[in-house]
C-alpha positions as CSV (number, residue, x, y, z in Angstrom):
1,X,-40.5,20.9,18.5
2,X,-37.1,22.4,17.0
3,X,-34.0,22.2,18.6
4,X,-33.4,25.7,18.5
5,X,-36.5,25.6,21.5
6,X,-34.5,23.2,23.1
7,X,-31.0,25.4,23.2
8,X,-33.1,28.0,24.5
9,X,-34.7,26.4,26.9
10,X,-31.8,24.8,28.5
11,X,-30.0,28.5,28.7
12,X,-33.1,29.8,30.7
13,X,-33.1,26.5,32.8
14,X,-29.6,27.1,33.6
15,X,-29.4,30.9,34.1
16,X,-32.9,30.5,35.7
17,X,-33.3,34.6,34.4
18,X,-34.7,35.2,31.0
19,X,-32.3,38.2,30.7
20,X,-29.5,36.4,31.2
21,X,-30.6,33.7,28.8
22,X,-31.1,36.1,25.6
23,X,-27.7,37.6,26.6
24,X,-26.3,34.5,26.3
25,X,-28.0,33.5,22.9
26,X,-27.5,36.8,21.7
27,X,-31.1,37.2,21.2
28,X,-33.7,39.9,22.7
29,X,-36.3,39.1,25.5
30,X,-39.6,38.9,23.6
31,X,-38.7,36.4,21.1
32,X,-37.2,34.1,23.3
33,X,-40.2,34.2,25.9
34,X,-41.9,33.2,22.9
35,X,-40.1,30.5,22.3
36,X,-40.4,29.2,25.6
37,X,-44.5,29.8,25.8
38,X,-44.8,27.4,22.3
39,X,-42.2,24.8,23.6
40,X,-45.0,25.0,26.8
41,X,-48.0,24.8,24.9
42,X,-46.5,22.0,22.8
43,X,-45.7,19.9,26.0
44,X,-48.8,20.8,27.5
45,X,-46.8,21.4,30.7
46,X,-45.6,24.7,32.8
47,X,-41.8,24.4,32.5
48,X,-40.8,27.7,34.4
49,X,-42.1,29.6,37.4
50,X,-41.5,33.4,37.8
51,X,-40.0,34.7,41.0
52,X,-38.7,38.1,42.3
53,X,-35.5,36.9,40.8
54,X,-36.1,35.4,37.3
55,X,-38.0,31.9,37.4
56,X,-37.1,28.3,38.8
57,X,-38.0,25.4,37.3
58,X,-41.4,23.2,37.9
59,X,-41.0,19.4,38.4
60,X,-42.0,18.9,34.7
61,X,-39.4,21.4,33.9
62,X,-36.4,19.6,35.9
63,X,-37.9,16.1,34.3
64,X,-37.6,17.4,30.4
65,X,-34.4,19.8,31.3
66,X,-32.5,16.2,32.1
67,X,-34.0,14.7,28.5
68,X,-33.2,18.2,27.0
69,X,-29.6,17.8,28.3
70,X,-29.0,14.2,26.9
71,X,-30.8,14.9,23.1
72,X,-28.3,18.0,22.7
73,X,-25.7,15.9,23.4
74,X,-26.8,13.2,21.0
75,X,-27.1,15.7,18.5
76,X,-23.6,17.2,19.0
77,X,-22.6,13.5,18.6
78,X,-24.3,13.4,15.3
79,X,-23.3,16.2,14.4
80,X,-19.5,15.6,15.1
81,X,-19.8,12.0,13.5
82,X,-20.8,13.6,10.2
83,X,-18.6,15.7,9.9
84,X,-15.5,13.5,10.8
85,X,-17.7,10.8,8.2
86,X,-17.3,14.1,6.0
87,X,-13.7,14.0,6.5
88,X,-12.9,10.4,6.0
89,X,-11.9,10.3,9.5
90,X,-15.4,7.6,10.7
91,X,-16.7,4.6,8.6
92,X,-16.1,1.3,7.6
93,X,-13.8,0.7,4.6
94,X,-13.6,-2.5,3.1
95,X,-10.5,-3.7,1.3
96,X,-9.7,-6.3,-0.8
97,X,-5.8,-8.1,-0.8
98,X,-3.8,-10.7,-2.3
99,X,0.0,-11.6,-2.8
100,X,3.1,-10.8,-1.5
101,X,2.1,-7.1,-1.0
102,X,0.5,-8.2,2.5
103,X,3.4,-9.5,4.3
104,X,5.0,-5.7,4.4
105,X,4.3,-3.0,2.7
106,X,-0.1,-3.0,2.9
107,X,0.2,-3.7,6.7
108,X,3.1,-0.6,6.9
109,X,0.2,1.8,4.7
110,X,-2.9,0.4,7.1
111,X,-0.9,1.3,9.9
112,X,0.2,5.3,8.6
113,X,-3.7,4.9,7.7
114,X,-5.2,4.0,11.3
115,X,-2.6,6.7,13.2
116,X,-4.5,9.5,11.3
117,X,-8.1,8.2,11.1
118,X,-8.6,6.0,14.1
119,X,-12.0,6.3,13.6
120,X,-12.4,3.9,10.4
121,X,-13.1,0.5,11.1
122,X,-11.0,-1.5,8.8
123,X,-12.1,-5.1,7.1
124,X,-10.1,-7.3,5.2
125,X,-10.8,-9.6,2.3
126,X,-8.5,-11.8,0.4
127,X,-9.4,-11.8,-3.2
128,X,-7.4,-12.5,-6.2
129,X,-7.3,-9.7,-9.0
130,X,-10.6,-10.8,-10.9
131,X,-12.7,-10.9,-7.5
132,X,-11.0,-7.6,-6.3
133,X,-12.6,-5.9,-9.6
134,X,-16.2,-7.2,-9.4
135,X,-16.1,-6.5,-5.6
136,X,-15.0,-2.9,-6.5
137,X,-18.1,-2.8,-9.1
138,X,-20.6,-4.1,-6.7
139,X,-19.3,-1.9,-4.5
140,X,-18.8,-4.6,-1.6
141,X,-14.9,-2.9,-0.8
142,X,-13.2,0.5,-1.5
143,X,-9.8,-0.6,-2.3
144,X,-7.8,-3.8,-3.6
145,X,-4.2,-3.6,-3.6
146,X,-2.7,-5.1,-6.7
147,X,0.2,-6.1,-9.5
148,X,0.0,-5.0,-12.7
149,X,-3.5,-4.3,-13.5
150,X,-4.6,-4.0,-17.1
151,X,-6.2,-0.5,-18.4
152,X,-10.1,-0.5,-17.3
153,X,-12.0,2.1,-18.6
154,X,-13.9,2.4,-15.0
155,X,-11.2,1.1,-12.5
156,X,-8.0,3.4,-11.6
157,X,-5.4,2.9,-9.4
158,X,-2.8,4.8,-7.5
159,X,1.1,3.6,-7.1
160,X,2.2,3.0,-3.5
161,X,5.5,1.3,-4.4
162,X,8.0,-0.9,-6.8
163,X,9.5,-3.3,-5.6
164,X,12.7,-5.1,-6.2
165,X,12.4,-8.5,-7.7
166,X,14.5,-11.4,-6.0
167,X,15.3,-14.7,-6.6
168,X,14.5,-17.6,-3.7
169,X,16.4,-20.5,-3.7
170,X,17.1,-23.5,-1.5
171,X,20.0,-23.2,0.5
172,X,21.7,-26.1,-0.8
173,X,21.4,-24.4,-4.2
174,X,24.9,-24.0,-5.9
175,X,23.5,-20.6,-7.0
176,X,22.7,-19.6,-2.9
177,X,26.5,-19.1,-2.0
178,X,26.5,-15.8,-4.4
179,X,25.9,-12.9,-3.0
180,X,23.9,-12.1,-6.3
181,X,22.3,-13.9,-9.6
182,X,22.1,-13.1,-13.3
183,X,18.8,-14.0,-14.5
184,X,20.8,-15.7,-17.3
185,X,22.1,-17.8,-14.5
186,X,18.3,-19.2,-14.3
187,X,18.0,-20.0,-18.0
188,X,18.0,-24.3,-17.1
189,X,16.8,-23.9,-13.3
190,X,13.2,-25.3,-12.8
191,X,10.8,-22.3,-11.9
192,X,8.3,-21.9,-9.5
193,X,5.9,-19.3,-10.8
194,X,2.8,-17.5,-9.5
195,X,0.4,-16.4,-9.2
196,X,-1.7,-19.1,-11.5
197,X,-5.0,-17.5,-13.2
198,X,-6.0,-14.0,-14.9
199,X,-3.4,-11.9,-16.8
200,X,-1.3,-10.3,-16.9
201,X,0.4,-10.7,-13.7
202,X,3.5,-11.5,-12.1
203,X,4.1,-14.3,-14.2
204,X,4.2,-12.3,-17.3
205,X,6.9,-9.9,-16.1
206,X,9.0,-13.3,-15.2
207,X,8.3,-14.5,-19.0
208,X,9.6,-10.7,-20.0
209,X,12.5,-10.6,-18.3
210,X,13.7,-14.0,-18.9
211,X,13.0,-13.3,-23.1
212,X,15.1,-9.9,-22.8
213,X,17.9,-12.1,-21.4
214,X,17.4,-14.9,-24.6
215,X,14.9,-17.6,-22.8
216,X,12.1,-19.4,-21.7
217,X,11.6,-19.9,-18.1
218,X,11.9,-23.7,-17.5
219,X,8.6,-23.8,-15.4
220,X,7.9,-26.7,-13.2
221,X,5.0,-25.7,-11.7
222,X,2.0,-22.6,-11.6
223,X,0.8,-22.0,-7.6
224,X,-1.6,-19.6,-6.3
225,X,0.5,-17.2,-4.4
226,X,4.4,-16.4,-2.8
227,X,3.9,-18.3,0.7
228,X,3.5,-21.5,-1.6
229,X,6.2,-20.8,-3.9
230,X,8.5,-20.5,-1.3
231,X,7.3,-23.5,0.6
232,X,8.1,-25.1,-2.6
233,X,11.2,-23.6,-2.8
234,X,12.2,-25.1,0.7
235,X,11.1,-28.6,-0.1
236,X,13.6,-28.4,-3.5
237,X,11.0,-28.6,-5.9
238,X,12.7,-25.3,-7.5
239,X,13.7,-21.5,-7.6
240,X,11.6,-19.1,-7.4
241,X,11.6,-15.5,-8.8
242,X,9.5,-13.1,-6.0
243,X,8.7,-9.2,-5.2
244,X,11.1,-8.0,-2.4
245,X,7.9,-8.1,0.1
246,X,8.4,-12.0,-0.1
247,X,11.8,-12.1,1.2
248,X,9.9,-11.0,5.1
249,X,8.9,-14.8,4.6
250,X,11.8,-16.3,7.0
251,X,11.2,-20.5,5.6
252,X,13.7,-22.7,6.6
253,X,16.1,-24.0,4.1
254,X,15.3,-20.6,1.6
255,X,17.5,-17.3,1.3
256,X,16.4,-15.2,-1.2
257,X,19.7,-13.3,-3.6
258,X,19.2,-10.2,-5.5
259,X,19.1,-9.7,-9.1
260,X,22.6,-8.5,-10.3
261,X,22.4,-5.8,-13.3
262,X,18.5,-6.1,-13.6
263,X,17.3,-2.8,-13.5
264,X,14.4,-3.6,-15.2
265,X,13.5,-6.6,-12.6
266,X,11.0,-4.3,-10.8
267,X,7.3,-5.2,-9.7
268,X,4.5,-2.5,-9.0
269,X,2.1,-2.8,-6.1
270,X,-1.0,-0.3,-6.6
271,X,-4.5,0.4,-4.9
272,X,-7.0,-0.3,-7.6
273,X,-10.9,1.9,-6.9
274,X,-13.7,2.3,-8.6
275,X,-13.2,5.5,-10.8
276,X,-16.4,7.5,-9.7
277,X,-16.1,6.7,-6.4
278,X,-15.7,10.8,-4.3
279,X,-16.2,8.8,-0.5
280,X,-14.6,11.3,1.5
281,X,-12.9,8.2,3.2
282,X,-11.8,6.8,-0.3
283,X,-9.8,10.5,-0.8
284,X,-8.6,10.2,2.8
285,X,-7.3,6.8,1.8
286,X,-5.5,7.9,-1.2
287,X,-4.0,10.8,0.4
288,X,-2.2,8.4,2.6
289,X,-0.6,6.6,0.3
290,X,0.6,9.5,-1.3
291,X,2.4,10.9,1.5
292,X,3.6,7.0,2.2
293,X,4.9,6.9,-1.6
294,X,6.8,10.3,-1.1
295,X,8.1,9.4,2.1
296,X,9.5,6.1,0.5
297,X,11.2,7.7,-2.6
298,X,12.5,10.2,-0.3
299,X,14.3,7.2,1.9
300,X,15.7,6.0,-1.1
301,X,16.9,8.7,-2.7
């Protein structure tokens, strides 16, 4: 059976007038009497009467015009879900996060992301940097969102934003009562730095900027990510230096002071994929951010 014999027999079944029904399909008469013989001799069942009028149906041709009805619309479904799969606009996607890039700008892009494809399920995994990129590889997420990734030859990523880096302190903190720091001003202040484990990261940019000013970061301690450096930061045990998304973070006993004439004191947060990956939701994905990256500059400006 082909569905074609099903579209045809529904449009005699519902014009009940073979005449009609070929009008209708834009077909002639013969073949689609045809068509409707087979589709009988198939069933083994009489599906139409002739009357002075047209035909009517039998009771096996009311029974199978009901199932008729309900597989054409499960294939229009189908049909539709492939092509919005197609689009990128149906699916899963997997992504993989970590850091500071989670507490407001990746929860701003998922939003613009769900608003235009509220079809795509979204799942989210925290990973760190390392895990993010064998996930990627095994193909178990779509996207990670990132700092400072180092070249891979099968990984690529796409900017969605820089970020100012600022400097949390305890509010006791003689340096808290200016409205701005130097980084200078940090040269004998023990650091909190993060995140601990695979390079580069964030901590490397720190150790850069502080060298272009003359010194060494005085670190007191390495922790995983910004929630614990602030927490730190809040029980005294140290400044911190942290992307601007940190400073959403509202911790008792911290305010967080920009840089003053650090141009330079800038973060990147990208979406890191698997090169060779053409998933039409993947390029959906990325077309997003895009507009969410131009949209951003364009507020700035």
């Amino acid at each position: 059976m082909e569905f074609r014999q099903l579209r045809y027999f529904i449009a005699v079944a519902e014009e009940l007038n073979i005449g009609r029904a070929a009008n209708r399909l834009h077909i002639s008469q013969p073949p689609l009497t045809r068509q409707i013989q087979q589709l009988e001799e198939e069933l083994g069942a009489q599906l139409f009467l002739r009357t002075a009028r047209g035909v009517e149906l039998t009771q096996a041709g009311e029974i199978f015009l009901r199932d008729a009805i309900n597989i054409r619309a499960l294939m229009e479904q189908a049909l539709e879900r492939t092509r919005q799969a197609g689009q990128g606009r149906l699916g899963r996607m997997d992504i993989g996060i970590f850091g500071s890039g989670i507490l407001d700008v990746i929860p701003k892009l998922l939003h613009a992301f769900r608003a235009e494809h509220p079809g795509v399920q979204i799942a989210l995994h925290t990973m760190s940097k390392k895990e993010q990129i064998e996930a990627l590889r095994q193909r178990r997420i779509v996207v990670g969102f990132n700092r400072m990734l180092a070249p891979l030859p099968d990984i690529s990523s796409e900017a969605v934003s820089l970020e100012r880096i600022m400097v949390a302190l305890n509010e006791s903190h003689p340096l808290a009562a200016k409205p701005s720091i130097r980084l200078k001003e940090l040269a004998n202040q023990p650091l909190i730095l993060f995140p601990s484990g695979a390079r580069p990261s964030f901590i490397d940019k720190i150790w850069a900027l502080c060298g272009a000013e003359g010194f060494e970061p005085q670190v007191a301690q390495e922790v995983g990510d910004a929630p614990t450096s602030v927490a730190l930061v809040a029980g005294g045990f140290g400044t911190s230096l942290v992307p601007e998304a940190a400073t959403s973070l509202s911790v008792p006993g911290v305010v967080y002071r920009p840089l003053e004439n650090a141009p330079d004191a800038v973060v990147d947060l990208s979406c890191i994929y698997l090169s060779e990956d053409q998933s039409p939701i993947l390029l959906a994905f990325l077309e997003v951010i895009r507009e969410f990256r131009k949209k951003n500059e364009a507020s700035s400006a």
